[in-house]
Z-matrix of the N, CA and C atoms (Angstrom, degrees):
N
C 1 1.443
C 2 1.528 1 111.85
N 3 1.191 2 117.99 1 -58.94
C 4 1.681 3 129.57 2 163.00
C 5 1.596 4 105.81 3 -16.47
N 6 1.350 5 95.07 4 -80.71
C 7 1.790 6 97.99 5 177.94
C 8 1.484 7 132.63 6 -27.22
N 9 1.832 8 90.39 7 -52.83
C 10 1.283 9 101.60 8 -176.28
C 11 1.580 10 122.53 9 -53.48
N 12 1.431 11 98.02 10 -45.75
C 13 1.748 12 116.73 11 -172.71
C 14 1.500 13 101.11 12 -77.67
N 15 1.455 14 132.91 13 -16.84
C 16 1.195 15 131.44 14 166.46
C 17 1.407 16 128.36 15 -61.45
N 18 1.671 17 93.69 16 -42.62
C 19 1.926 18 110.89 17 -178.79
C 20 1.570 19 83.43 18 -72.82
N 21 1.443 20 108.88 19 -68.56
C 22 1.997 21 96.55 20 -159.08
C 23 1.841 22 93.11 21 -40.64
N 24 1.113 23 119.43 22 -70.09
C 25 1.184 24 100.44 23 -161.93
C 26 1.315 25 155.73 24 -59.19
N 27 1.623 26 100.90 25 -6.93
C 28 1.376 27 116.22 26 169.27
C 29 2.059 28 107.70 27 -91.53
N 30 1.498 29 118.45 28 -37.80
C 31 1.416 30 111.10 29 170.78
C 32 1.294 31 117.95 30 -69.06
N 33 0.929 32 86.92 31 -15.36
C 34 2.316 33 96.07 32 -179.67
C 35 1.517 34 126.94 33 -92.73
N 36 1.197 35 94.81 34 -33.68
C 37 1.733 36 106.26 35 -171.19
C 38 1.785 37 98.57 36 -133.89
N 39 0.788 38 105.67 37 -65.68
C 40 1.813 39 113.73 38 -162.00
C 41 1.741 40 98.33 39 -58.09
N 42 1.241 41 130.21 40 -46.40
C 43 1.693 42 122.52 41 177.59
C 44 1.398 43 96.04 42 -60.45
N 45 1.614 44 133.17 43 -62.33
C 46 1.565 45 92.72 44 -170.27
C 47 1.404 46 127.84 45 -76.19
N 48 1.384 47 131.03 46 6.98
C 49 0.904 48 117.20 47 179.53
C 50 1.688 49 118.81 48 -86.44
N 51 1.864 50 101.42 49 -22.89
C 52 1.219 51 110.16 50 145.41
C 53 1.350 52 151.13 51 -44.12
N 54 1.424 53 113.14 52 -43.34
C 55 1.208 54 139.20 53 163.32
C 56 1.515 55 110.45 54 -14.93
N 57 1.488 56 116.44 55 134.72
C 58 1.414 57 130.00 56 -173.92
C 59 1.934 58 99.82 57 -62.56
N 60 1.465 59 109.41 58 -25.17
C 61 1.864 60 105.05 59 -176.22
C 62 1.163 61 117.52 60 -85.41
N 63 1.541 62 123.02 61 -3.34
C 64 1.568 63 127.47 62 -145.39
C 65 1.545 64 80.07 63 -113.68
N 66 1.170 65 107.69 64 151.25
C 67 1.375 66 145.48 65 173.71
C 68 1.754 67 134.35 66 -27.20
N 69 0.704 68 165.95 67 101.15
C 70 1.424 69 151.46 68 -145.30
C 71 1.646 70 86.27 69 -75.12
N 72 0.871 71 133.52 70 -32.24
C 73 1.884 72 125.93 71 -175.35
C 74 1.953 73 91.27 72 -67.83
N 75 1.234 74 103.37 73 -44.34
C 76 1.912 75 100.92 74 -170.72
C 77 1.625 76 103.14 75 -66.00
N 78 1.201 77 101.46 76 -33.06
C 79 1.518 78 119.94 77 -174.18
C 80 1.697 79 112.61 78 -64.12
N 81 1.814 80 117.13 79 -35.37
C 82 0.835 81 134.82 80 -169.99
C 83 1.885 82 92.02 81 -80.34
N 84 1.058 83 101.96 82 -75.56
C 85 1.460 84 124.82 83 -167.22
C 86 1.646 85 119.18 84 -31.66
N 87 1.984 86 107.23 85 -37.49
C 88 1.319 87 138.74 86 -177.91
C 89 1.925 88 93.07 87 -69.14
N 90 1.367 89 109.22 88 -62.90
C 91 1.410 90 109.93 89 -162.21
C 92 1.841 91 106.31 90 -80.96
N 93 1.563 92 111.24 91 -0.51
C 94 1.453 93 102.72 92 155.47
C 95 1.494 94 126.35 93 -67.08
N 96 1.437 95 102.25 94 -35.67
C 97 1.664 96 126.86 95 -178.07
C 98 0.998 97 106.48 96 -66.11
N 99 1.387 98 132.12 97 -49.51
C 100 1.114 99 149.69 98 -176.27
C 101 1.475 100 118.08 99 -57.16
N 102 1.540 101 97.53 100 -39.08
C 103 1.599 102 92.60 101 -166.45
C 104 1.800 103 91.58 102 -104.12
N 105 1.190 104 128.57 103 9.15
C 106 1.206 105 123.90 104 -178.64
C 107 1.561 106 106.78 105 -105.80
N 108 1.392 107 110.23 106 -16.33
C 109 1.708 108 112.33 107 170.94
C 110 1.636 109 116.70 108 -85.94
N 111 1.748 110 115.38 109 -22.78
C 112 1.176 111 119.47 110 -162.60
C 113 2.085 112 85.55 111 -90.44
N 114 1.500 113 115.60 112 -50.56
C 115 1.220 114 118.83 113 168.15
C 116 1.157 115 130.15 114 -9.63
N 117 1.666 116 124.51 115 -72.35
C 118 1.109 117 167.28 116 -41.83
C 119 1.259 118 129.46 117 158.51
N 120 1.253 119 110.00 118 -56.49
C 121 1.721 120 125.54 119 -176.34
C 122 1.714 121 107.96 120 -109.49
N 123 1.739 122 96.82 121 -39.87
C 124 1.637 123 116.13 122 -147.42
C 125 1.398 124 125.04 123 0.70
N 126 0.988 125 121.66 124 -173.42
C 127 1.572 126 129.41 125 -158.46
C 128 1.137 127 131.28 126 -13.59
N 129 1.340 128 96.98 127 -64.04
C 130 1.617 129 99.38 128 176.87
C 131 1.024 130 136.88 129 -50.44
N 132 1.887 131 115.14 130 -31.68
C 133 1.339 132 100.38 131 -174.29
C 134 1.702 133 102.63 132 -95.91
N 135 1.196 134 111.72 133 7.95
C 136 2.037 135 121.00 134 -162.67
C 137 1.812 136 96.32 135 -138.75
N 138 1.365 137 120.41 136 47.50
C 139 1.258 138 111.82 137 163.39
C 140 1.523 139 132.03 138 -53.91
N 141 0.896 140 103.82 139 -40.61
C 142 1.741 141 138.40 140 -168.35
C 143 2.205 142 90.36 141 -70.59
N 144 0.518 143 106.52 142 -49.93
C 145 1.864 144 112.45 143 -178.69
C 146 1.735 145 106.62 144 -119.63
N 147 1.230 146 99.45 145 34.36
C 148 1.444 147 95.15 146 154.87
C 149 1.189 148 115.11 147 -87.39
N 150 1.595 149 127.68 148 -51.28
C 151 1.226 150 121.57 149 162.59
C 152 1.307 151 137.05 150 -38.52
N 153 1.533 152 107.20 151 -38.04
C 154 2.249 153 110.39 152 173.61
C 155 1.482 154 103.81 153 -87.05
N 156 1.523 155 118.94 154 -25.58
C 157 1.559 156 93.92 155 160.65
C 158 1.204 157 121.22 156 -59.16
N 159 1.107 158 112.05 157 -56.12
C 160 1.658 159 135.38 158 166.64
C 161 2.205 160 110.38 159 -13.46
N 162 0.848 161 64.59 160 -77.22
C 163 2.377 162 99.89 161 171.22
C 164 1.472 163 99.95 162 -56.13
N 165 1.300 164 125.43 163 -44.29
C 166 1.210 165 110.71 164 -174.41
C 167 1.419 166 114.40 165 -88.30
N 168 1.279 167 127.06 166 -61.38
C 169 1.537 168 122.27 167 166.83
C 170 1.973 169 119.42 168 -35.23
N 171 1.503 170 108.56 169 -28.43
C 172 1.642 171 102.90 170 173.09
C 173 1.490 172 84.68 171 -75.13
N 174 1.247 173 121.70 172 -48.22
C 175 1.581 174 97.17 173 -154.40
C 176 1.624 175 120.91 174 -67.32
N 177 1.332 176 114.48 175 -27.78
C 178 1.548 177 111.56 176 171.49
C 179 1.630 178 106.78 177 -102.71
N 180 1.003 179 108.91 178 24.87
C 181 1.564 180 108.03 179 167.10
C 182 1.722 181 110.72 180 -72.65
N 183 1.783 182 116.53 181 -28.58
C 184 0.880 183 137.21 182 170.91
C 185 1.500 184 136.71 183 -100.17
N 186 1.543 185 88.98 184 31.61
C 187 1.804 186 100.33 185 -170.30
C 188 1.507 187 91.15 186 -104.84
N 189 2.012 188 86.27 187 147.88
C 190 1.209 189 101.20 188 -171.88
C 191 1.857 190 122.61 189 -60.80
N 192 1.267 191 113.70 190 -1.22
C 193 1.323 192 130.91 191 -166.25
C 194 2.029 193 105.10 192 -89.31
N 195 0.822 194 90.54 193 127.49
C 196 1.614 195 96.35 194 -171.07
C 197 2.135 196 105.31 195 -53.32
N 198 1.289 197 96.16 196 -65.62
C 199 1.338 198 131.52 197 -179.65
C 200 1.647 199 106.04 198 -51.39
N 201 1.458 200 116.11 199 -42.39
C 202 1.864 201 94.62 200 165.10
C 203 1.046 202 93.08 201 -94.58
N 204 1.512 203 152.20 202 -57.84
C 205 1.182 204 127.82 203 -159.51
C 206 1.586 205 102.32 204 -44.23
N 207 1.129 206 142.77 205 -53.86
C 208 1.556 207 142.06 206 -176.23
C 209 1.575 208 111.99 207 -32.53
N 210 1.343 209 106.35 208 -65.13
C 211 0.880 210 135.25 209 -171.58
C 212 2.272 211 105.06 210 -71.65
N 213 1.039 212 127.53 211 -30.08
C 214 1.230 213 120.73 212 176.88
C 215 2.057 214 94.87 213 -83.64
N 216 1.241 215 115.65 214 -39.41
C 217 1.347 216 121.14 215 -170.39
C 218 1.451 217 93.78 216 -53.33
N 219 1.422 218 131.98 217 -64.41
C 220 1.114 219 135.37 218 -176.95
C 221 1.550 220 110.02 219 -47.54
N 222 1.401 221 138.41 220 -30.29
C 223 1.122 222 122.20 221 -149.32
C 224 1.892 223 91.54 222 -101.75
N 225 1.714 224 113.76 223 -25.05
C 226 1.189 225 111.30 224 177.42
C 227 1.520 226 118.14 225 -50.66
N 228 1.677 227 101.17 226 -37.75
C 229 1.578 228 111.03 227 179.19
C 230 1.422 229 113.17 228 -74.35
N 231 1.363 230 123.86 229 -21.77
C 232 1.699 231 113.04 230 158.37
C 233 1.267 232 112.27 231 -78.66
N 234 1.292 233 133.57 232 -16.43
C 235 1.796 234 136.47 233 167.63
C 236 1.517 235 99.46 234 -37.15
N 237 1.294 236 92.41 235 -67.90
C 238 1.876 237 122.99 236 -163.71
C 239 1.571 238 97.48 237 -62.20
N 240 1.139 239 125.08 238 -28.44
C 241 1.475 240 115.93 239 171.24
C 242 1.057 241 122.83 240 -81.51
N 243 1.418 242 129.91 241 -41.16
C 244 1.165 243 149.69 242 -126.24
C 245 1.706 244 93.61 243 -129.15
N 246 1.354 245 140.15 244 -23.69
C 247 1.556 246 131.44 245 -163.56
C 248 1.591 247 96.99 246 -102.58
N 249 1.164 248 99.34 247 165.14
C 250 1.487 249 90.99 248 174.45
C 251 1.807 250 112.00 249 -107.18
N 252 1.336 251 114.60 250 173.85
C 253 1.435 252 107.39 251 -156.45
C 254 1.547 253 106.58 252 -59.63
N 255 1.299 254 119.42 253 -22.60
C 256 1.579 255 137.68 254 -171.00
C 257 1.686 256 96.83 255 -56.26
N 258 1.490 257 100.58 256 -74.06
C 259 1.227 258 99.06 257 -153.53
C 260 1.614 259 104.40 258 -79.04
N 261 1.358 260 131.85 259 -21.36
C 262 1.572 261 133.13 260 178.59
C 263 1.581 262 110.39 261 -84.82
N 264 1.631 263 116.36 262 4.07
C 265 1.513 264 93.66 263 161.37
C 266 1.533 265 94.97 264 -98.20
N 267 1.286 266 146.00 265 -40.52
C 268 1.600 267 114.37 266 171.50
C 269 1.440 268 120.99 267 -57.70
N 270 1.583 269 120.97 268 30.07
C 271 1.312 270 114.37 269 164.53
C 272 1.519 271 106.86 270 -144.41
N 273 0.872 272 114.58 271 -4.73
C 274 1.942 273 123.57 272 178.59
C 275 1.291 274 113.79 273 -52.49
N 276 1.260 275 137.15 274 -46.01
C 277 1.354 276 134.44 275 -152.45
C 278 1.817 277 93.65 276 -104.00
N 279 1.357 278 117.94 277 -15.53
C 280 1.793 279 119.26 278 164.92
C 281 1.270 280 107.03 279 -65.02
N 282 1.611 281 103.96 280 -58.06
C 283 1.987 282 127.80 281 -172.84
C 284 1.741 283 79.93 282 -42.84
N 285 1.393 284 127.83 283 -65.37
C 286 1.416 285 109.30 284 -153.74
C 287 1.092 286 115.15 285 -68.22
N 288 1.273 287 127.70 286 -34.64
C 289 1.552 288 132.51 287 -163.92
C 290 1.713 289 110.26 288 -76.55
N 291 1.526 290 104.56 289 -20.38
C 292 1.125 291 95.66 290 -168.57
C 293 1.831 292 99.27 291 -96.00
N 294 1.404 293 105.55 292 -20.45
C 295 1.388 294 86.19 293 179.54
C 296 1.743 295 103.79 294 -84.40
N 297 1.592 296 119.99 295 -36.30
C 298 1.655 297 104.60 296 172.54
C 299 1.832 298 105.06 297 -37.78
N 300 1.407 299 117.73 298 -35.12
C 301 1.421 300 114.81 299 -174.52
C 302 2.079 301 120.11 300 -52.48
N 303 1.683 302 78.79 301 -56.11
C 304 1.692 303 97.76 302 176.28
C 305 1.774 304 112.48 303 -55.34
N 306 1.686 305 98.85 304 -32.78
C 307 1.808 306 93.44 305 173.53
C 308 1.665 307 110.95 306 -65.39
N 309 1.094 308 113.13 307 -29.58
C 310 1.745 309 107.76 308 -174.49
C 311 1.610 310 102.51 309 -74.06
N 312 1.206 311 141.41 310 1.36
C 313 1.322 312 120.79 311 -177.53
C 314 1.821 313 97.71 312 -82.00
N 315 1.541 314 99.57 313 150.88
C 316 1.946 315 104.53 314 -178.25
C 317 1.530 316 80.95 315 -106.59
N 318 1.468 317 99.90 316 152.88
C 319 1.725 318 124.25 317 164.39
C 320 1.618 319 128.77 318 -27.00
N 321 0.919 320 121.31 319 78.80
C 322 1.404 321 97.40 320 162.95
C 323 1.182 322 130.17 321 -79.64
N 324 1.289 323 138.30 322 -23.90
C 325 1.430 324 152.09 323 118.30
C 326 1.077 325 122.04 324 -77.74
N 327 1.763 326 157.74 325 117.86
C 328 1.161 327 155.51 326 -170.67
C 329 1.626 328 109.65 327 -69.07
N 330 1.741 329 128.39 328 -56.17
C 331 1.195 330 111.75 329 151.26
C 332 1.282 331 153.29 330 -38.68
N 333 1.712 332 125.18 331 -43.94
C 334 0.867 333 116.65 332 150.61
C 335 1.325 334 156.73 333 -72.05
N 336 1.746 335 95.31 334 -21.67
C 337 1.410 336 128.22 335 168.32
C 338 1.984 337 96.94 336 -53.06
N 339 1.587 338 118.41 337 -64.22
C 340 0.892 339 128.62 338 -166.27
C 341 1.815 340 118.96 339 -52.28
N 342 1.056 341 108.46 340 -23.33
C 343 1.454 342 135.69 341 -166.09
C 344 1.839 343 106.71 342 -94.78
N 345 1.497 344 106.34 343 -31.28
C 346 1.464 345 96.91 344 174.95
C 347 2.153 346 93.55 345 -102.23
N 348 1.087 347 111.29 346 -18.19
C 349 1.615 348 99.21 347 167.28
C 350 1.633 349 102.31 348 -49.30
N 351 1.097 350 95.44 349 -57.66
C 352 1.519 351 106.22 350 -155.37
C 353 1.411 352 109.83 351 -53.85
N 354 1.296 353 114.48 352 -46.55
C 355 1.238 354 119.00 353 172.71
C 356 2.123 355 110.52 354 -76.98
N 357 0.632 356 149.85 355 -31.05
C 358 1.453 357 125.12 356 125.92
C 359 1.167 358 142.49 357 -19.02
N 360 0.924 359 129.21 358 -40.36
C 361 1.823 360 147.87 359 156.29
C 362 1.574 361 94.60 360 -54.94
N 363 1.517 362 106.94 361 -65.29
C 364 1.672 363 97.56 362 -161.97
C 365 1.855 364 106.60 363 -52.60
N 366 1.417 365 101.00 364 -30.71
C 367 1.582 366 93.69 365 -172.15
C 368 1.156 367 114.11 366 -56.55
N 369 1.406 368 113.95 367 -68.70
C 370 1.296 369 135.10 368 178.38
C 371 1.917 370 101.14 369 -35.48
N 372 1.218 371 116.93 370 -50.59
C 373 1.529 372 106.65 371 165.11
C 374 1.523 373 130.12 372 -69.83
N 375 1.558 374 108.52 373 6.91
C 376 1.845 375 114.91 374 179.06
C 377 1.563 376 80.81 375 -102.07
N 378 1.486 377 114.62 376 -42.81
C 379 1.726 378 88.14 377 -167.57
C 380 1.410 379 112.20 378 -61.22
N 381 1.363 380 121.66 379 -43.74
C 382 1.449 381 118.28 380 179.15
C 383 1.105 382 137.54 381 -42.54
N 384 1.555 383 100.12 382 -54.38
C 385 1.640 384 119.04 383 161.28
C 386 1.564 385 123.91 384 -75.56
N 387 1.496 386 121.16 385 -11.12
C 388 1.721 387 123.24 386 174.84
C 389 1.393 388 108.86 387 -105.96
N 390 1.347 389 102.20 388 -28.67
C 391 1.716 390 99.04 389 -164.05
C 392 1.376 391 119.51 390 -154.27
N 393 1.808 392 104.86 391 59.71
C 394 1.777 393 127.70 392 -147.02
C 395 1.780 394 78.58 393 -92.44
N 396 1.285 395 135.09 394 -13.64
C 397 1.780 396 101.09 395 -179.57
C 398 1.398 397 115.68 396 -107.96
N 399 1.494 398 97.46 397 30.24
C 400 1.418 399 113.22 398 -171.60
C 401 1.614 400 96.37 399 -109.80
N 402 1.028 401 110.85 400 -34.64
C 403 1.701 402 114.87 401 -168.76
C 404 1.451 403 114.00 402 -91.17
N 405 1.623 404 118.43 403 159.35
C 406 1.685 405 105.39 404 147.53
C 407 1.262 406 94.85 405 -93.80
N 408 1.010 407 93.66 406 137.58
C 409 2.133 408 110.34 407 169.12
C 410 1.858 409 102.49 408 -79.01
N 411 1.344 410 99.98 409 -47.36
C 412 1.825 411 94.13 410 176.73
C 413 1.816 412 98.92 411 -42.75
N 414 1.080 413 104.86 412 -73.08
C 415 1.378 414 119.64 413 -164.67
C 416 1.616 415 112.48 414 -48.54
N 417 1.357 416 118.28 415 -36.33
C 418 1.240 417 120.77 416 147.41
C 419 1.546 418 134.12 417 -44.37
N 420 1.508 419 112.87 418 -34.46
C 421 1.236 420 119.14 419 -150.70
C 422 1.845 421 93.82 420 -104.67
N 423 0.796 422 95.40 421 11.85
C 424 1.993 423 107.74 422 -166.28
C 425 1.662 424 92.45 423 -83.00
């Protein structure tokens, strides 16, 4: 049953709120869900949209908005907890690039800016500690 209400709910509701036109608040709101099903439920019971959760948190991990990027950074670090080593080394070396990406944004607000850094760091420390034979740690540590 889980599954079921998972697929309706991500093709039904959760893609448009994703959507490149929708809102950085819809944008925010999508990658709360997101990171509370991968959290929470993970894989097993949401195989089938592990991958577009997956796709969607890299993709606003790098939005110009402090508040989803925060919020997608955080959900990369439940990826890294939550995937198993199988399926997060065909995505490890993206997970990194995209959060080295999220470190290059400068402040537009210093609090909030500071708050999705921070939560970038933590990821980058779930991959190390959840999913260290997936990564280079040198290459990390650069």
């Amino acid at each position: 049953m889980t599954v079921t209400i998972i697929n309706y709910f991500y093709k039904d509701v959760l893609s448009k709120f994703l959507s490149p036109q929708a809102s950085h608040h819809d944008h925010k709101f999508a990658i709360f869900i997101i990171d509370d099903i991968i959290e929470f439920l993970g894989p097993e019971l949401v195989p089938n949209e592990w991958p577009a959760f997956s796709e969607a948190i890299l993709t606003y991990c790098l939005s110009k908005n402090e508040s989803v990027r925060q919020a997608a950074a955080y959900g990369i670090g439940m990826l890294a907890k939550s995937s198993s080593p199988q399926f997060f080394a065909s995505t490890s070396a993206t997970c990194l690039e995209t959060l080295k990406g999220a470190l290059q944004f400068t402040p537009n607000e210093e609090k909030p800016w500071g708050h999705a850094k921070d939560n970038v760091i933590a990821a980058l420390c779930k991959m190390i500690k959840h999913q260290f034979t997936n990564i280079n740690l040198p290459e990390v540590m650069i």
